[in-house]
N, C-alpha and C positions, 0 to 999 in steps of 0.2 A: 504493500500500500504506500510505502512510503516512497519508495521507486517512484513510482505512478504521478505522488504530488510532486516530487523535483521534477519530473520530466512533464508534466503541465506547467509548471512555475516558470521553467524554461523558456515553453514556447509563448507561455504569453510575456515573458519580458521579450522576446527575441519578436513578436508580434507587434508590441509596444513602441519597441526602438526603430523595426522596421518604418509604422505607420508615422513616428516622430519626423523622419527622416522624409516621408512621402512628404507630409505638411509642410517640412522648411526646405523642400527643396527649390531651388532658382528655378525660373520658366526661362526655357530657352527663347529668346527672341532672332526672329528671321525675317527681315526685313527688305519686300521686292517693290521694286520700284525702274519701271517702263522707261522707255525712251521716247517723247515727241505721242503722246497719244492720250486723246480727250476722249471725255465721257461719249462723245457719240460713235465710238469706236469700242461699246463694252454695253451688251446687253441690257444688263441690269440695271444702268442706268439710262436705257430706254433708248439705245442705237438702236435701228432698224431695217441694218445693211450690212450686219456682223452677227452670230451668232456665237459667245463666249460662255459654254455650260463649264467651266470649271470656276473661272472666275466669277460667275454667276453661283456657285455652289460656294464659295467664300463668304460671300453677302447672305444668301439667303441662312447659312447657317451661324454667322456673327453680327459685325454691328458695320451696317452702311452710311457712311459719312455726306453729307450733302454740301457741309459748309465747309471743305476741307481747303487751305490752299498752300498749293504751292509757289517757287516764285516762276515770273514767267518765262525764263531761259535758263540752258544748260547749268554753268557755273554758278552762277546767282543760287542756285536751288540746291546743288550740292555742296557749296562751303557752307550754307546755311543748314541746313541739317549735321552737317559732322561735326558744325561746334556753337549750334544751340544758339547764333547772332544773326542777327538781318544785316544783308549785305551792306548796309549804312553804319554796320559796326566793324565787320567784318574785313571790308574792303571790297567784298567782289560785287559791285553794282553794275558790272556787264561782263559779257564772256568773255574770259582768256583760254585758249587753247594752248599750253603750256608745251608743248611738244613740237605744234606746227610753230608757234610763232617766240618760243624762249623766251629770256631776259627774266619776266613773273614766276613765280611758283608759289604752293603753299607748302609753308615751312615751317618743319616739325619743331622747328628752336624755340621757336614764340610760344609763350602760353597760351596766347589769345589763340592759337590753333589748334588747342586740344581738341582732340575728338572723340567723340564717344566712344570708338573702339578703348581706346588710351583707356577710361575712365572701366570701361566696364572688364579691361584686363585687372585692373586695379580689387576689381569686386569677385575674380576669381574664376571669368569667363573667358573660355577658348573662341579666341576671336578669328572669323574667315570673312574673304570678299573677294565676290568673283561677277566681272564683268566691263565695267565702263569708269577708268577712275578722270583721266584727261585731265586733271591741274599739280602733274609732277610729271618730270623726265625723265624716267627709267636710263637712258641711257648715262643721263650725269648722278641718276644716286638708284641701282639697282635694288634697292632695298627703304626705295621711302615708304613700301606699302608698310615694313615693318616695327620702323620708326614711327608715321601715325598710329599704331598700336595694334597691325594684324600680324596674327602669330602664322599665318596662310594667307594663302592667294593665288588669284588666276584672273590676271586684268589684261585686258585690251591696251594695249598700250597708248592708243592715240596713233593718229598721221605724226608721224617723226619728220619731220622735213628733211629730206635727203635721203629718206629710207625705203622705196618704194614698197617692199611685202610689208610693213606698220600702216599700207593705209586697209587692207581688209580687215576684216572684223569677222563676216559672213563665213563664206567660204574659203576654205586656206588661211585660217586667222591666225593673227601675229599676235602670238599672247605670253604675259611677262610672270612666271610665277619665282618663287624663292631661285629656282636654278638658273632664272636668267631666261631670256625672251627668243621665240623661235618662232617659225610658223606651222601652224599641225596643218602636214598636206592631205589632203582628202577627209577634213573635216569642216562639223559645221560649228560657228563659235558659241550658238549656245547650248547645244552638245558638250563642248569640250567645256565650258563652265560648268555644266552639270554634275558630269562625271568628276571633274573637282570638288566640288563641293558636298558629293556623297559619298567620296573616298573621306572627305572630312568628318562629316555626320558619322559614319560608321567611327572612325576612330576614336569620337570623342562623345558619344552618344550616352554616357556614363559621365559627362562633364555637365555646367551647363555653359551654352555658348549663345554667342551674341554674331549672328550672320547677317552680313549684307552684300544681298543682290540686284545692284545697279543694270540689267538687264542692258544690253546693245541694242535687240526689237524694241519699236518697227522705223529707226532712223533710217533717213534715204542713206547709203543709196536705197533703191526698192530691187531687190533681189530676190529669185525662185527660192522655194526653201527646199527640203531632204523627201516631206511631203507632196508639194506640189510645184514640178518640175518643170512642166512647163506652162505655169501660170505667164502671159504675153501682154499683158495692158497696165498699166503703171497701177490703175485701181486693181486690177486682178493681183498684183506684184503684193501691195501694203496690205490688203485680205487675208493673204496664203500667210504675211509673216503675221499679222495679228491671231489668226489662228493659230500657228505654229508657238508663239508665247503662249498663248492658252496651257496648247498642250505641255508646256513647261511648268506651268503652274501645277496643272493635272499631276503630273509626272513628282513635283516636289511632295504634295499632298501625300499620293503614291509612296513616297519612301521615307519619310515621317510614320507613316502606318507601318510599312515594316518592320520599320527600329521601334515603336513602339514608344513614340516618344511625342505621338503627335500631341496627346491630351496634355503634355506639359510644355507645348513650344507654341507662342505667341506669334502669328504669322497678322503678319502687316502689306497691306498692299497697295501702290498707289505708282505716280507717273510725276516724271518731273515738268513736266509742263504740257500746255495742248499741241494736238497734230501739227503736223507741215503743213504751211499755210494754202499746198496748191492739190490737198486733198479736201473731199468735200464728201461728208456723210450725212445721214438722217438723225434726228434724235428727238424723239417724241412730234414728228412731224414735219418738223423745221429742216430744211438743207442749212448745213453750217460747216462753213471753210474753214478748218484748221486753227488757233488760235494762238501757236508758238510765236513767242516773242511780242507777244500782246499781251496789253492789261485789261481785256475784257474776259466777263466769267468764261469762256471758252481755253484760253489760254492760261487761266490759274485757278480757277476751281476743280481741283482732281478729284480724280475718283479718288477714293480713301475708304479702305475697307479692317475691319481686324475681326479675325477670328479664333478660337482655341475653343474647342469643345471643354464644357467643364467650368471653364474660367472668366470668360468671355460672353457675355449674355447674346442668346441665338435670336435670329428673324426683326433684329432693331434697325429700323430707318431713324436716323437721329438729322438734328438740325444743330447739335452743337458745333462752335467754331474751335478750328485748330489751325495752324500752320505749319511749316515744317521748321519752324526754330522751338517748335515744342519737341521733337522725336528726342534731342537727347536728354534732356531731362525725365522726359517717360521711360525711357531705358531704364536710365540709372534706378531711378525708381523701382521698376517692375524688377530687375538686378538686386532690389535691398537697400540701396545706397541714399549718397547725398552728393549733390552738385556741391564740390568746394565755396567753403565762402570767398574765397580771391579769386574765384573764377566765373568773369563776368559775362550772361546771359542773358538774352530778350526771352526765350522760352518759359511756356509752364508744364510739368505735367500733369496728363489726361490722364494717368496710371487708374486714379480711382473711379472714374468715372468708364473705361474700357474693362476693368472690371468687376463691373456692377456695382460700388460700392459706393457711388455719388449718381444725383440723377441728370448732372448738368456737368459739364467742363467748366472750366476757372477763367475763360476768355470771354471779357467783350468787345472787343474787336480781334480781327486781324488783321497783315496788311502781306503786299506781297511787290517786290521791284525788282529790277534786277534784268536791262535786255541792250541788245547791242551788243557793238564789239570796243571794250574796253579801250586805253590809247595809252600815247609814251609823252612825260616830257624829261626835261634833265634830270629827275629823279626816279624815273623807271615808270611804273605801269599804273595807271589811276583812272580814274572812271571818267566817262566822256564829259559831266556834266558835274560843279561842285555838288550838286544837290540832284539825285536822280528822281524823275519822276517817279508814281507811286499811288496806288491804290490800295482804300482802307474800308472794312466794311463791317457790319454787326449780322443780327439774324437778318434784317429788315433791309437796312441802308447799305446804300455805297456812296463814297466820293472819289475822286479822280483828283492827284497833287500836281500839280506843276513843277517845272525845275525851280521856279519862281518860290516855290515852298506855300503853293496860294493855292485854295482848292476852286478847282473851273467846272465841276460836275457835281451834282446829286440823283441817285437813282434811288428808288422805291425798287428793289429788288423784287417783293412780292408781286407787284402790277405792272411792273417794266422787268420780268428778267433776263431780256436783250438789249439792254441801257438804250432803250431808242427814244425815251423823253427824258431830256435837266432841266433838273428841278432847283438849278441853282438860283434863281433867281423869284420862286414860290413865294408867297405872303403867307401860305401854311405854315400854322403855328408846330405841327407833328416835323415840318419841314425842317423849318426855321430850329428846334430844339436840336435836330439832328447834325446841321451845320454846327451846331453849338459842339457839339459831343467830339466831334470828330478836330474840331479847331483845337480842344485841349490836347487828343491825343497828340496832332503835329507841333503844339508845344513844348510836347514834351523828345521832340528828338534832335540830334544835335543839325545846325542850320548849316553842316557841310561834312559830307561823308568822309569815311575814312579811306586811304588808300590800303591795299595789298599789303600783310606786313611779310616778310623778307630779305634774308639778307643778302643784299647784292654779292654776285660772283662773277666767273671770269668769264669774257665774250666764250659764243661759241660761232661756228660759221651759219647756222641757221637762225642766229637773233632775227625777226626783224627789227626794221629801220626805221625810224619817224618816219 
């Protein structure tokens, strides 16, 4: 008998400590994010010239974002999420392609360039990223991906000017992981990110990690994909790869369920800006061209989806606001942690609010800038305009900034959500409050941007030139 009680006593301490363990365990967070692709290019948000049942199964089984934004071009959107500042803090108020055009970079020295990877190695996460980085040059520092804080990787290196196999991405893609950059022949590059990234999950699927999937699709060029080969008409071309992401997404799902990990891993989905402007899809009725590099909801209201069975509240269409200088503070968060107090941040996070445990996010507003092609003077790379233009909104309102720092637009988002009436000039008192609300936010930012921080290095032959 007495046998019998130790070896019950046993298992339920061994029961105990297991299910302790279940409780404090980290949620893996995985984090995908599109190239060039708007809401009228994803089902579920009510395109009607695409058919996306995987990403469609993200939403319908977690929480679908409406008011989500990102900024409206490349770089602008990615320094801004990797270190939690709006590009008026940050420096990247329009795109630098660091590889094609030198001189810029961002630079792991500076604090103010921490990135959430950094932060959540720090909390005890196996950090991977695989796909689209373009504001560092592999070829002068092979190993920045690891200095901003990934312990892995499989990135696309960027067009290297002078290096013609660095401009594919697609097919025969030039891609740069810890061993050094090559090009895989007879493959396809979000394939070979895949397979990266699930040789990672496998190995560390016993850890918790913190993944980011900056996807390549569906940037032009517009390419046949492994599927459908010979798709022939530039719209047939951007279809086969928006499907083809799809099925990536599918396929990620897919081996989350394998490893068995998916009930603990936080999967985030969204695009860093809208379509090419010379693509033009349905969405809830309307034909709508493209919105990259524009401040209209088309070019920075992304899709923004989160899901985690379990953790994550299932079939929510929400109206709360987010931007993407919240994601790293939601990490750290959802990691356990805390954003340093000397390290300075516009973001908040959504942590409790994606899961479940608030019924509102902590934003009333957001804003979103960030387009163009950046410029040089004697002091290297700085944004075209001391003050870049800028778009700010709530559930309701939008206004539109000038370089001027002067706001020239107000939309009623609810009765206008194709900004085609300004309401700048209304004797509406709902109106009039609204200008009011939005005048202190631009109060409250600094009245001339920052530049790029970085520290200057040696010419190379591919600088450009003023």
């Amino acid at each position: 008998m007495m046998r019998i009680i130790l070896i019950l006593t046993a298992l339920f301490h061994a029961y105990f400590l297991f299910s302790e363990q279940a409780t404090n365990q980290k949620p893996n967070i995985l984090f995908i994010m599109l190239d060039d692709l708007g809401k009228e290019w994803i089902s579920c948000y009510g395109a009607e010239d695409i058919e996306t049942p995987n990403i469609d199964a993200l939403a319908a089984g977690g929480m679908k974002f409406n008011n989500a934004y990102s900024m409206p071009q490349c770089t602008p959107s990615r320094a801004t999420l990797l270190t939690g500042k709006y590009p008026f803090r940050n420096g990247y108020v329009n795109h630098w392609d660091v590889p094609r055009w030198g001189i810029g970079y961002f630079d792991w020295k500076h604090k103010e360039n921490t990135t959430f990877a950094r932060l959540m190695k720090d909390l005890g996460y196996a950090t991977f990223a695989a796909g689209k980085w373009q504001i560092n040059d592999f070829r002068i520092e092979p190993l920045a991906m690891k200095k901003h804080g990934f312990d892995d990787w499989a990135m696309w290196t960027g067009y290297e000017t002078g290096n013609p196999a660095s401009a594919e991405r697609y097919q025969n893609p030039y891609i740069n992981t810890p061993e050094g950059s090559k090009t895989y022949q007879g493959k396809f590059g979000t394939d070979v990110f895949l397979d990266h990234m699930f040789r990672f999950m496998k190995k560390h699927k016993k850890d918790p990690m913190c993944i980011y999937f900056p996807m390549a699709l569906p940037h032009t060029p517009l390419v046949n994909t492994p599927d459908e080969p010979k798709a022939s008409s530039k719209l047939g071309r951007h279809k086969a790869m928006v499907r083809y992401l799809d099925k990536a997404v599918g396929k990620i799902v897919e081996e989350l369920d394998s490893l068995r990990i998916r009930d603990n891993t936080i999967l985030i989905f969204t695009t860093d800006n809208g379509s090419t402007g010379s693509i033009i899809g349905t969405r809830n009725g309307k034909k709508l061209n493209g919105g990259k590099s524009k401040e209209i909801e088309a070019g920075v209201c992304a899709p923004f989806i989160v899901n985690c069975p379990g953790k994550v509240p299932a079939g929510v269409v929400t109206e709360t606001l987010t931007d993407f200088s919240d994601l790293l503070p939601t990490f750290v968060e959802l990691g356990g942690g805390k954003v340093p107090d000397d390290l300075v941040i516009d973001g908040k996070s959504i942590a409790p609010f994606i899961l479940g445990k608030k019924k509102n996010g902590p934003r009333k507003w957001i804003m979103a800038l960030g387009f163009g092609k950046g410029k040089l003077d004697g002091k290297g790379v700085r944004g075209r305009d001391d003050f870049m233009s800028r778009v700010i909104r709530d559930k309701r309102y939008k206004v539109w900034v000038s370089n001027q720092k002067e706001i020239i637009r107000l939309h009623d988002l609810t009765e206008d959500p194709w900004e085609q009436n300004n309401l700048i000039d209304s004797s509406v008192e709902a109106h009039k409050k609204a200008i009011r609300k939005f005048e202190k936010v631009l109060a409250s930012v600094p009245d001339k941007d920052a530049r790029p921080l970085y520290t200057p290095r040696a010419k190379n032959p591919w600088d450009i030139r003023k």
